[in-house]
C-alpha positions in Angstrom: -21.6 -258.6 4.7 -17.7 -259.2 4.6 -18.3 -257.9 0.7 -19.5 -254.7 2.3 -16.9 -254.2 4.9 -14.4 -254.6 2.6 -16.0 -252.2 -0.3 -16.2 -249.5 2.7 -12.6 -250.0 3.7 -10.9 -249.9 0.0 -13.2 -246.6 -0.5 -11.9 -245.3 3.0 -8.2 -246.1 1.6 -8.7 -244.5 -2.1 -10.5 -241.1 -0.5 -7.3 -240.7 2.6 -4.6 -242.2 0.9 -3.8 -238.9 -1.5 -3.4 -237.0 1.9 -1.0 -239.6 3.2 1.0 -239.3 -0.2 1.3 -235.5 0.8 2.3 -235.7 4.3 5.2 -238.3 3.2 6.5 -235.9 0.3 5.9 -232.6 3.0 8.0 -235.1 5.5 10.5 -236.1 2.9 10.8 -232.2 1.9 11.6 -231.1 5.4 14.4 -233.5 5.8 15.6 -232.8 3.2 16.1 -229.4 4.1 17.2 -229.8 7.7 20.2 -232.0 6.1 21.0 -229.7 3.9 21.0 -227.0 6.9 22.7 -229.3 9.5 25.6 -229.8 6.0 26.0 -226.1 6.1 25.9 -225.6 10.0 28.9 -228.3 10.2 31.4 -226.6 7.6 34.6 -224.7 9.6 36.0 -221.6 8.7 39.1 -222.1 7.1 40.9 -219.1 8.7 40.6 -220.6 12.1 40.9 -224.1 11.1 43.3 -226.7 11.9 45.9 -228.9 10.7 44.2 -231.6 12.1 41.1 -230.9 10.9 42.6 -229.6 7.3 43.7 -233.2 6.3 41.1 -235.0 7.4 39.3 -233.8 4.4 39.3 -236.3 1.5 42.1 -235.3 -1.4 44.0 -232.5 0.8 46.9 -234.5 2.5 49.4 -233.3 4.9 51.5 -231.2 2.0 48.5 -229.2 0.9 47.0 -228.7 4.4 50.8 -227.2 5.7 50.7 -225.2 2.4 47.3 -223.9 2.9 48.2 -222.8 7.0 51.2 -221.3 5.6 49.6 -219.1 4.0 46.8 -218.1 5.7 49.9 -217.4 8.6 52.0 -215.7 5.9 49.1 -213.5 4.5 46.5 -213.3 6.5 42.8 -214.2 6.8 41.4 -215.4 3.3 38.5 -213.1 2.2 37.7 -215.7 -0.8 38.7 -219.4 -1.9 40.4 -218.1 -5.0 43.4 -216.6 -3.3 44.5 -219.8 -2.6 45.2 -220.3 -6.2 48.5 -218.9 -5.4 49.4 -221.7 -3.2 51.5 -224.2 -5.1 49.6 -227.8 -5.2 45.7 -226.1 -4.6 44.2 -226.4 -8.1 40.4 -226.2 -9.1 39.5 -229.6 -7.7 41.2 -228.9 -3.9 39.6 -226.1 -4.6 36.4 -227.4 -4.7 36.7 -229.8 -2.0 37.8 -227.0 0.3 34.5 -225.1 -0.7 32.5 -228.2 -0.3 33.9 -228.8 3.9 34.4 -224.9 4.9 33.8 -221.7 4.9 34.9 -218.3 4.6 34.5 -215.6 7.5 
């Protein structure tokens, strides 16, 4: 009898288990994109954003974060990241960090 009850149960477990398997990647999947969301959702504008804030981003420091609200002061609100090319000490990879923590708008 115990044979039985245990032959039902593993043939229970193979016929649900490929629906659990696709309820964990669905779950998986939808973090993922609410993460990805919430990552885009927590990004500042860089014309309205502060000192403070500026250097606490990884690789900016205090000289490049006064050089980057100079010249947002000096020049106006950015309409791209590539205009801060002209700023002396923002290269490609501040470059890309900026684009990876804010925005433009």
């Amino acid at each position: 009898m115990n044979k039985s009850i245990l032959g039902v149960a593993l043939a229970t477990a193979f016929v649900f288990a490929p629906n659990l398997s696709a309820n964990v990647e669905h779950s998986a999947s939808t973090a993922v994109k609410a993460l990805e969301q919430n990552k885009k959702l927590a990004k500042l504008n860089l014309n309205t954003v502060s000192y403070e804030q500026l250097v606490k981003v990884p690789g900016i420091g205090k000289s490049r974060a006064k050089a980057v609200i100079a010249y947002i002061e000096k020049n106006g609100k950015l309409d791209s990241f590539e205009q801060l090319k002209s700023v002396k000490g923002i290269g490609k990879g501040t470059l890309n960090k900026l684009k990876q923590n804010f925005v433009i708008e």
